[in-house]
C-alpha positions as CSV (number, residue, x, y, z in Angstrom):
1,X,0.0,0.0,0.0
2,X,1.5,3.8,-1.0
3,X,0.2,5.1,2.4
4,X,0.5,2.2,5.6
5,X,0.5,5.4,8.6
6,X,-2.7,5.5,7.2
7,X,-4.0,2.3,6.2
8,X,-2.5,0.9,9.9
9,X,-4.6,3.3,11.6
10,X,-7.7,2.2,10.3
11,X,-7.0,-1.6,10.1
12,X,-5.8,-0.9,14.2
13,X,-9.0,-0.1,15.0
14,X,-10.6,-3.1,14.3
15,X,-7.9,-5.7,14.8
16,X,-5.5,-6.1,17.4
17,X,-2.1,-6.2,15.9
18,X,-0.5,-6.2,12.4
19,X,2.9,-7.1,11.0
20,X,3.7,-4.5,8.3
21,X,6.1,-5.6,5.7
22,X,7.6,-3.5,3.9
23,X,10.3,-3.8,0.6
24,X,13.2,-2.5,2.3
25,X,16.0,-3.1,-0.4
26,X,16.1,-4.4,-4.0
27,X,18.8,-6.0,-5.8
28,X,18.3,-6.7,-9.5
29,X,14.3,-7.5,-11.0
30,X,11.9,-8.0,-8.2
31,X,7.9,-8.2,-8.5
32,X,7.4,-4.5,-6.6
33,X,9.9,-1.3,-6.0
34,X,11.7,-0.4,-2.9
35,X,8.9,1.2,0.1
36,X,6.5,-1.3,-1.5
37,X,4.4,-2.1,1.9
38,X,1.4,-4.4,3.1
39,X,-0.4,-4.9,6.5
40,X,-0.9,-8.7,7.4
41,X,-3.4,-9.6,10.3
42,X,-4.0,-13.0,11.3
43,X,-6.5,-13.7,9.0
44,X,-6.1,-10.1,7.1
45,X,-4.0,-8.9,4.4
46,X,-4.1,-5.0,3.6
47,X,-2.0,-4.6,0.7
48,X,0.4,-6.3,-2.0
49,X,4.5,-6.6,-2.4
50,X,4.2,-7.9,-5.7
51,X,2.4,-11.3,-5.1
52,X,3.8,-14.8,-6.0
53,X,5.7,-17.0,-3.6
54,X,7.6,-13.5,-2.0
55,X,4.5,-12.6,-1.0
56,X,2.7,-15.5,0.7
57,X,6.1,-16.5,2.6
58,X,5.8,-13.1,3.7
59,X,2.6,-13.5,5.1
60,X,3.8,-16.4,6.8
61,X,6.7,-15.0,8.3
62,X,4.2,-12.3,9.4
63,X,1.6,-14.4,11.0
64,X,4.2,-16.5,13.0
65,X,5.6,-13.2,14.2
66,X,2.0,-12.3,15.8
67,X,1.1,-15.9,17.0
68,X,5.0,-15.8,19.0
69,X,4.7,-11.9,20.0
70,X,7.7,-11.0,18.1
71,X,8.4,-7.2,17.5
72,X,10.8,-7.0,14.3
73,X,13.1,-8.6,11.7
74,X,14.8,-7.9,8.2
75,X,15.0,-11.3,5.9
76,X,16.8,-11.6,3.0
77,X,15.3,-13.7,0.0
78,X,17.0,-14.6,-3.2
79,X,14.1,-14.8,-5.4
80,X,15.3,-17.0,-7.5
81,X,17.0,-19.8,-5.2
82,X,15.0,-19.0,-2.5
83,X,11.6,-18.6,-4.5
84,X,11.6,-20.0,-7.7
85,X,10.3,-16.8,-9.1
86,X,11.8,-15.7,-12.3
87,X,12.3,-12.4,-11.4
88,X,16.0,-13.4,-10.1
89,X,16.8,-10.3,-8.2
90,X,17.3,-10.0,-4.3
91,X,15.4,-8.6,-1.9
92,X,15.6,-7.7,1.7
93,X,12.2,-7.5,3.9
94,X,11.2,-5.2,6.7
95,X,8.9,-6.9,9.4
96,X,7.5,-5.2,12.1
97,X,4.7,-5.3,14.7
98,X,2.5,-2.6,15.2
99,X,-0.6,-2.8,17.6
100,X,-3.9,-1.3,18.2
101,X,-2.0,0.7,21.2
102,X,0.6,2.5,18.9
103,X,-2.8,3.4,16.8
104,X,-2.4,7.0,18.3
105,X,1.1,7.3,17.8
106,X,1.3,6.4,14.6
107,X,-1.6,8.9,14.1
108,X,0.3,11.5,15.2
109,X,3.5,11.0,12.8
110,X,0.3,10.9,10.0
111,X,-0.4,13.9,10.8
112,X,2.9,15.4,11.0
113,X,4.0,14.7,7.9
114,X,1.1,16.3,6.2
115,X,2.7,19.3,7.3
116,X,6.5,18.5,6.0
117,X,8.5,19.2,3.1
118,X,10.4,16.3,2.1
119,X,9.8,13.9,4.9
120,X,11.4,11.0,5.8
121,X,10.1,8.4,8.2
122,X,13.2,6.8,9.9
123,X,12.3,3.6,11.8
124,X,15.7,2.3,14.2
125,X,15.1,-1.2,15.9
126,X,18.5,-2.8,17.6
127,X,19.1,-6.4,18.9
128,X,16.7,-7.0,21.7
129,X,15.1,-3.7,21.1
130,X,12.1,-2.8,19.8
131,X,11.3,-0.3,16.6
132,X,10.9,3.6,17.3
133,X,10.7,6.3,15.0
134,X,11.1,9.9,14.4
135,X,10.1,11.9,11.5
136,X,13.0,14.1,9.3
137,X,11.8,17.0,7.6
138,X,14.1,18.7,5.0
139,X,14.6,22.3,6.0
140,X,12.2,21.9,9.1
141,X,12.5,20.6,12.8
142,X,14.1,17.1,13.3
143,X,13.5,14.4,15.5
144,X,15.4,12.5,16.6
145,X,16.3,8.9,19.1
146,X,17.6,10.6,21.9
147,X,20.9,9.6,21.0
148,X,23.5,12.1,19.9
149,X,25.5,8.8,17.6
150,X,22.4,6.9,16.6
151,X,20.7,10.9,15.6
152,X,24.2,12.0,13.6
153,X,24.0,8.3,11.8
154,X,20.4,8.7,11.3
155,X,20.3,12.4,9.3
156,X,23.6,11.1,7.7
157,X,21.5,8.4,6.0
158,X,18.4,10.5,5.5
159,X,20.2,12.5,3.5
160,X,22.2,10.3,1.5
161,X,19.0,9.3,0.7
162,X,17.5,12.6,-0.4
163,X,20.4,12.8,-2.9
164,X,20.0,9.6,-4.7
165,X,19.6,9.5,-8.5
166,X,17.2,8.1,-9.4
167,X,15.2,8.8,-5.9
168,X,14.1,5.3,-4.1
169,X,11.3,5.5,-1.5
170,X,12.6,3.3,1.1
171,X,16.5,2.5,2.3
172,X,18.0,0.1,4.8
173,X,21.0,0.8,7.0
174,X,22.9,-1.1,9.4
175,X,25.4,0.0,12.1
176,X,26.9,-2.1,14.4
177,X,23.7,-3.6,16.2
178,X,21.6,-0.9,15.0
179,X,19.3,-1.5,11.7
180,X,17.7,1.8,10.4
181,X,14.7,1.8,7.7
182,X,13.9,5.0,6.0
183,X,11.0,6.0,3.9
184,X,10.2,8.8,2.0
185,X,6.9,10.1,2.9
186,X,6.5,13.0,0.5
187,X,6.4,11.4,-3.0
188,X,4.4,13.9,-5.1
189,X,0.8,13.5,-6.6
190,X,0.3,14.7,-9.7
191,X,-3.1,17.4,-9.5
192,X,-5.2,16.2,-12.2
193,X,-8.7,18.1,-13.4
194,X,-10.7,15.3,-15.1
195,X,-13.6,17.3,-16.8
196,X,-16.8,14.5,-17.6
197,X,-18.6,11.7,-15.1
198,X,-19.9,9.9,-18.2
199,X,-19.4,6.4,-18.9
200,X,-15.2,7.1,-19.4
201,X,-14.6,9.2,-16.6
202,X,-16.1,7.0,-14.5
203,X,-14.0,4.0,-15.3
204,X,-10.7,6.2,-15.2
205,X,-11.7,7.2,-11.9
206,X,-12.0,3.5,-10.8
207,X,-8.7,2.6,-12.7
208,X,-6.6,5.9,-11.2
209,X,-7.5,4.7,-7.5
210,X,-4.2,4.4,-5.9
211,X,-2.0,5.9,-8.5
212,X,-0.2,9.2,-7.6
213,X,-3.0,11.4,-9.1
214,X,-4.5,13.6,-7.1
215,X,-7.9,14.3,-8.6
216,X,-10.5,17.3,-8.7
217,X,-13.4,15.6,-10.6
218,X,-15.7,18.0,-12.3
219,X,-19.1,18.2,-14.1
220,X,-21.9,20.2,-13.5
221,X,-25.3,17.5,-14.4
222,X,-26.9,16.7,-11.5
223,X,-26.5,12.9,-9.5
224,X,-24.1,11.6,-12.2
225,X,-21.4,11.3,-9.2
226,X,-21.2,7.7,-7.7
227,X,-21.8,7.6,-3.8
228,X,-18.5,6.7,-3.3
229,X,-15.2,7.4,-4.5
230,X,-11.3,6.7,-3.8
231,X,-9.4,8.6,-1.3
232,X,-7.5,10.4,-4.2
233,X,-10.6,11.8,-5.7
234,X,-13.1,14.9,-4.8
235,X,-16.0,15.4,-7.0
236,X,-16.9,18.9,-8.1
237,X,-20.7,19.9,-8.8
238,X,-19.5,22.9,-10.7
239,X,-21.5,24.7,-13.3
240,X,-18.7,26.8,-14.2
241,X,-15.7,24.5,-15.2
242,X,-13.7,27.5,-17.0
243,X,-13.5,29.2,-14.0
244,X,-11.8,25.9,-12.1
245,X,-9.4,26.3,-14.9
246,X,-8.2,29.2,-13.9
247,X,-7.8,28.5,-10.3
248,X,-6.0,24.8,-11.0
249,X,-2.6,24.8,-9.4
250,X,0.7,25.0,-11.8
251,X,1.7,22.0,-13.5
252,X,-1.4,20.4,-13.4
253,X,-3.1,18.2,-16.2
254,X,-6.1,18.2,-17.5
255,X,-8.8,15.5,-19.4
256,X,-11.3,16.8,-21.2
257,X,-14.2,14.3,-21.7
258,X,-17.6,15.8,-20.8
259,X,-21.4,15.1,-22.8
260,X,-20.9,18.3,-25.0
261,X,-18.6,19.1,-27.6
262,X,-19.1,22.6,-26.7
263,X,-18.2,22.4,-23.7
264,X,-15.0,20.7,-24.2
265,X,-14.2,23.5,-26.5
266,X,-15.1,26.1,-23.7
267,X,-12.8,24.0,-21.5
268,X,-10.0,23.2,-23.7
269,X,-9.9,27.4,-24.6
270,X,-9.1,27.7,-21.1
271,X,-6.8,25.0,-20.9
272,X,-4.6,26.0,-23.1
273,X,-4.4,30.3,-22.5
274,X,-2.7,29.1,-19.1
275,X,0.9,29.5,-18.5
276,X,1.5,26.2,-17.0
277,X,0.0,22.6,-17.2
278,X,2.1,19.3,-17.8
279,X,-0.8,17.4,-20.1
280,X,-4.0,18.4,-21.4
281,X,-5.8,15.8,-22.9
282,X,-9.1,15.4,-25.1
283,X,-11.2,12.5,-25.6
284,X,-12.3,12.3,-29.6
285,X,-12.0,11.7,-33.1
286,X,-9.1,12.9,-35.5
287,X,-11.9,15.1,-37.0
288,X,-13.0,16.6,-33.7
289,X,-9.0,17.6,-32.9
290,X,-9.2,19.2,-36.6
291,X,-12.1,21.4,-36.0
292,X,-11.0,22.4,-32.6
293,X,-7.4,22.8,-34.1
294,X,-9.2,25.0,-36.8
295,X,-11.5,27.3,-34.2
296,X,-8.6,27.4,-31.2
297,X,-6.5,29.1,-34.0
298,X,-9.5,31.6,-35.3
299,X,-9.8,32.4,-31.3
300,X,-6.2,33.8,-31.1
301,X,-4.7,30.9,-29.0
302,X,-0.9,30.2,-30.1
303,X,0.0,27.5,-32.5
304,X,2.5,26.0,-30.4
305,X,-0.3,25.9,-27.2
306,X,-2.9,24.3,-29.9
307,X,0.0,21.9,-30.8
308,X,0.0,21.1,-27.1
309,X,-3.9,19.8,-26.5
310,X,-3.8,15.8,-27.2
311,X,-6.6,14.1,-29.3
312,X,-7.6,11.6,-29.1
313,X,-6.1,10.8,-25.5
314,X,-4.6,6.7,-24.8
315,X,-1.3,5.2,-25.5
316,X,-0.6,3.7,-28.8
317,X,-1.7,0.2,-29.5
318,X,-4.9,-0.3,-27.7
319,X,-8.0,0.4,-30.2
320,X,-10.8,-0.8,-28.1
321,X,-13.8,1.5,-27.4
322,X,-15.2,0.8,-24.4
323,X,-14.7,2.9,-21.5
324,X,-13.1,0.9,-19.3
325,X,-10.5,0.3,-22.1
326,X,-9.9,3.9,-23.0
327,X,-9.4,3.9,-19.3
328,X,-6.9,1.9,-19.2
329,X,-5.2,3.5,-22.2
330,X,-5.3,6.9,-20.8
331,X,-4.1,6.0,-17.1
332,X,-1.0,4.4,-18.8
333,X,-0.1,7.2,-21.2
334,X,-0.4,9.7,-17.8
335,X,2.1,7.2,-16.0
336,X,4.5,7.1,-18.7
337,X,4.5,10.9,-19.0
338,X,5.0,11.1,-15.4
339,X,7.4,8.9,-14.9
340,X,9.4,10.8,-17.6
341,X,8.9,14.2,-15.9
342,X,6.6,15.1,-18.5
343,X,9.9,15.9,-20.4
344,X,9.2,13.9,-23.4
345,X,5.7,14.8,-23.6
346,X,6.5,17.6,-26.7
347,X,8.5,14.6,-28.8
348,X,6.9,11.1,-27.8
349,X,3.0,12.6,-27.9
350,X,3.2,14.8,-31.6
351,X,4.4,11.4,-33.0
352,X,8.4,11.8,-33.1
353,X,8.7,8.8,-31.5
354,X,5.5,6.9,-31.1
355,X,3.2,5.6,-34.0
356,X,1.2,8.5,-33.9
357,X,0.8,11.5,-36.1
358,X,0.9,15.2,-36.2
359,X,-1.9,17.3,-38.3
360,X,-2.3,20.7,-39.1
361,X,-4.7,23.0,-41.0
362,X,-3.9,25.7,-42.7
363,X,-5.2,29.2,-41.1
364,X,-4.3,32.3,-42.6
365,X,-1.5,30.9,-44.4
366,X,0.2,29.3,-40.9
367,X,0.5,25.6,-39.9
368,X,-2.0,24.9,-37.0
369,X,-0.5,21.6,-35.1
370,X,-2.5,19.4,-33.3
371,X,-1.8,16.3,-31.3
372,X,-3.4,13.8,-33.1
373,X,-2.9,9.8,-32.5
374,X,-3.6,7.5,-34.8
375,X,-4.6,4.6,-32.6
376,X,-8.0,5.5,-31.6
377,X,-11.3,7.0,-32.9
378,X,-13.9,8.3,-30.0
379,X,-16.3,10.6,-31.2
């Protein structure tokens, strides 16, 4: 699970104890990445690091270690020796205890963090000691173990870690008796404005659940919202979605998919006069992304910000229709792009490098550039 402060707090208050196991170090191919975490309860399991055989010895480890009252351990698995899984790489796991009486404690580092730039969650357990922790907070306040060594050796590693290319999430550290698991705490969601609870925007909200989005979900019809949604997402009952536009924080993206083609152009005008946005993506045809290409141009808005607005929206290779497919085609091309840093977005989504294309019409003797895939055909 990406958030276990969280997910420990409410599994605590209806079971007793938990082991949490977390992937503390990777070697090589392994099922999940470093900071990779579940919650396993005696007959419980909140959670995944990467299935297969890892992961159910895991959970037996875990449940032995709550039947004999056992506070922590690290255990090292060759995957494929140990395993039999294919992956071949080596991993190291982080087992601890937590109990429904650390429930408040570990509510108040959840809260703490919420408040932190660039925290780190350091967890120290020694031989015949149990875990504590102590929160690190770049720039801010430290914590600390009440040890002037174990604290220098702590914020030595934290940092390390804060300087790591590429950044991990979680890091393991030993000292003489001393084992020290850090986790970053501050990975970034992405603020995504998702304009449309039709069929498609429903299914990408189910499919972005858990992914490092963190979206404002817009449309103005009445009782098209679903009763509930994931912890990532708020719904917005706005009748005004041009003005949400305009208030969106910098570097967001944006999918455009509501009922009327109108209103997408209304939104997509919008879109694209701002000065910053990572992605701004529109569900449709390659002649709908002509004839907004055509009246985006006639309105005054820039070539190059016309060449910017993606249509139709999915990664390459997938031309299924139904929603839950465009779904799944949309959520990947936003993970790529992020995982990238949005960096390649210019090159890989005007068809440089992918099996798309780039059209353009001509307006007053100019090229207009669009973004326009070749892979799919919503209306």
């Amino acid at each position: 699970m990406s958030d276990w402060l969280s997910g420990a707090c409410d599994a605590l208050a209806r079971e007793p104890a938990l082991v949490r196991v977390a992937l503390a170090s990777v070697l090589g191919s392994a099922p999940r990445e470093t900071g990779a975490s579940m919650l396993v309860g005696m007959d419980s399991l909140h959670g995944s690091i990467g299935g297969g055989n890892l992961e159910f010895k895991a959970c037996e480890i875990a449940r032995a270690m709550l039947r004999q009252g056992m506070a922590w351990q690290v255990t090292s698995f060759p995957l494929g020796p140990a395993l039999g899984q294919c992956c071949g790489g080596f991993v190291e796991l982080w087992f601890e205890r937590v109990a429904a009486d650390q429930r408040a404690a570990l509510a108040r580092v959840d809260a703490a963090r919420s408040g932190a730039s660039e925290s780190i969650l350091a967890t120290l357990a020694g031989t015949d000691r149990p875990p504590r922790r102590t929160l690190f907070a770049h720039g801010g306040t430290n914590g600390g173990f009440g040890d002037p060594v174990l604290d220098a050796w702590a914020r030595a590693e934290a940092a390390a870690m804060r300087d790591e290319e590429p950044p991990v999430s979680a890091r393991l550290a030993r000292c003489e008796d001393w084992t020290l698991l850090l986790e970053r705490l501050d990975v970034p969601h992405t603020p995504l404005y998702l304009f449309g609870a039709g069929h498609v925007g429903r299914a990408l909200v189910r499919v972005l659940a858990g992914l490092p989005f963190e979206v404002s979900w817009l449309d103005g019809r009445d009782g098209v919202f679903p009763a509930m949604l994931p912890a990532n997402v708020t719904a917005y009952p706005s009748p005004d979605p041009a003005a949400l536009v305009r208030r969106a924080a910098p570097g967001a993206c944006f999918l455009v998919l509501t009922h009327s083609h109108a209103l997408d152009y209304e939104i997509c005008r919008e879109i694209l006069a701002r000065d910053s946005f990572c992605f701004a993506g529109l569900i449709g045809s390659h002649t709908k992304a002509a004839r907004f290409a055509h009246r985006l141009a006639r309105d005054g808005i820039a070539p190059e910000r016309i060449g910017r607005l993606v249509c139709p929206i999915g990664i390459a290779g997938i031309a299924a229709k139904q929603p839950e497919a465009i779904a799944v085609a949309v959520a990947a091309q936003l993970l790529r792009l992020r995982e990238r840093d949005w960096d390649e977005q210019a090159a890989h989504e005007r068809g440089r490098q992918a099996s798309g294309r780039t059209g353009a019409l001509a307006e007053g003797g100019h090229a207009v550039p669009i973004t326009v895939h070749a892979t799919r055909g919503e209306s």
